[in-house]
Structure formats: C-alpha cells, structure tokens
C-alpha positions as CSV (number, residue, x, y, z in Angstrom):
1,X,-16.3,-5.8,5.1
2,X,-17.1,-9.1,5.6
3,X,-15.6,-12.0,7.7
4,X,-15.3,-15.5,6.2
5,X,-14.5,-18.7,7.3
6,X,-11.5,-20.8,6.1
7,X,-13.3,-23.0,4.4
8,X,-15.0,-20.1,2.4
9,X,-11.9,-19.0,1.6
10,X,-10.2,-22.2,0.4
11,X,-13.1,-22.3,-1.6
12,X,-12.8,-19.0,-3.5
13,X,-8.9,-18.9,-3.3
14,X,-9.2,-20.0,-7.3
15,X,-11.1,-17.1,-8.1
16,X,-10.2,-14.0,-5.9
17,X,-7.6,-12.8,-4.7
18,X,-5.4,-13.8,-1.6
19,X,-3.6,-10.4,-0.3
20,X,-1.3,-11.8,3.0
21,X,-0.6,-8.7,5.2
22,X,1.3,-9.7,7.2
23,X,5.0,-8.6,7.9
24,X,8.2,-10.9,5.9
25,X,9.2,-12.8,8.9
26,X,5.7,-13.9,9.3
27,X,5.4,-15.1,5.2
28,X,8.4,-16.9,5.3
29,X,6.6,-19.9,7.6
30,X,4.4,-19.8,4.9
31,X,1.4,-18.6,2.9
32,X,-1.6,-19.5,1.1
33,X,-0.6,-20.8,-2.4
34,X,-0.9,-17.9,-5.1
35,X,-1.5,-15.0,-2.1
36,X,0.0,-11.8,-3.1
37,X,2.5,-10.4,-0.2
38,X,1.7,-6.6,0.4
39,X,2.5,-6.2,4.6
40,X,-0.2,-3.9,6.0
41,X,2.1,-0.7,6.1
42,X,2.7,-1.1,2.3
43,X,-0.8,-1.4,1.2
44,X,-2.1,2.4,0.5
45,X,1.3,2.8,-1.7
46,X,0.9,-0.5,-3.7
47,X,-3.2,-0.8,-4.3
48,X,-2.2,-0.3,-8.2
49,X,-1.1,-4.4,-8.0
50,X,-4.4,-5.5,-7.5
51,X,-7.1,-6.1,-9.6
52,X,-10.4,-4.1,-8.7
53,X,-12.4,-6.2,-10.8
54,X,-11.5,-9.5,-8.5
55,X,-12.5,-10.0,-5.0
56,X,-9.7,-9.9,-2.1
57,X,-9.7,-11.9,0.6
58,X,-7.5,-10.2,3.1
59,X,-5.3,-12.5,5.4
60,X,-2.7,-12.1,8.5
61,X,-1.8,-13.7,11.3
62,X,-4.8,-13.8,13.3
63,X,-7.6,-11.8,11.3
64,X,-7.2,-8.2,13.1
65,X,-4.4,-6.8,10.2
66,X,-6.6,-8.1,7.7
67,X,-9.8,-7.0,8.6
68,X,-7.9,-3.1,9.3
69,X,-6.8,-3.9,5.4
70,X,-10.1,-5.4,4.0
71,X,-11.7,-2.2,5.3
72,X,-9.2,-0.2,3.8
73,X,-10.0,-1.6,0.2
74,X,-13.4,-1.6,0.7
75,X,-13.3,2.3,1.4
76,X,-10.9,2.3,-1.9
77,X,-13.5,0.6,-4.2
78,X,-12.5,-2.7,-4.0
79,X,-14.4,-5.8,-2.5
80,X,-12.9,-7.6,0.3
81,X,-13.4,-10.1,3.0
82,X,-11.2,-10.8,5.9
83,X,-10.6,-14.4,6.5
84,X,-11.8,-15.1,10.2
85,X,-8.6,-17.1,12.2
86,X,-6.0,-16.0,9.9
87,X,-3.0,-18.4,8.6
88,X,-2.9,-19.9,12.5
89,X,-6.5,-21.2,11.8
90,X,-5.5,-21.9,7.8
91,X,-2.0,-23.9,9.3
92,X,-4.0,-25.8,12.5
93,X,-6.8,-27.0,9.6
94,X,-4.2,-28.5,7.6
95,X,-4.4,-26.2,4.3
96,X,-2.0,-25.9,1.8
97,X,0.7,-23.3,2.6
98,X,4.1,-22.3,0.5
C-alpha cells in the first residue's frame, strides 16, 4: 500500500476508484464526488462492488481507516492507495465534496 497526496488523488479521482470508509454520520458532511460508500466494517462482505481491474484510492477521516482498508484490498488482489490527510485535508484544501 501506498500513501498519496490529495492532490494525487484529485488527480486520478476520474480514473480510479474513490472507496470512502468511513462510518454514515461521517459521509453525510460530505464526500468526494463519485466515491463509493463502503464503512470499514462492511468492506470484506461487499469487495464484489468494486472493480479489480481499477485502482482504489481508499479514503476516511484522517488516513488510518483507509490505510487498514487499502491494505486489506491489496492483500485481496486489488491495487490501492490510501489518501494521506483524509477528507479533513480534502475539506481544509478546498476540494469538491457532495
């Protein structure tokens, strides 16, 4: 696993894919445009909704749920990077949210 940078990850939110882990309460002040919502306790139950072929870029709050889920995929056969910062960098940079 891999951290990036939010700026790597706006960059590359067009072309892989955002998984938010993070709990409901947490997504309802907002997410990255497009992200898929799986919270971190769901994930081993729901893998079959993401693409294997794609890249994930794993988000939370902070970066430590994500990087627990991006080296969860990674040990599933996926690719994924945790995004460094989380959505309280993404929010305090400006970046879209929904």
């Amino acid at each position: 696993m891999s951290e990036i940078t939010i700026t790597e990850a706006e960059k590359r939110r067009s072309t892989d894919q955002i998984l938010d882990v993070r709990e409901d309460f947490e997504v309802a002040q907002g997410t990255i445009p497009g992200a898929l919502h799986i919270p971190l306790g769901d994930l081993g139950a729901r893998l079959s909704e993401l693409d294997r072929a794609v890249p994930v870029i794993a988000v939370c709050r902070s970066g430590n749920r994500s990087a627990t889920a991006a080296d969860a995929l990674n040990q599933a056969g996926f690719t994924a990077d945790t995004m460094a910062g989380g959505m309280t960098a993404w929010q305090e940079a400006g970046l879209p949210t929904t």
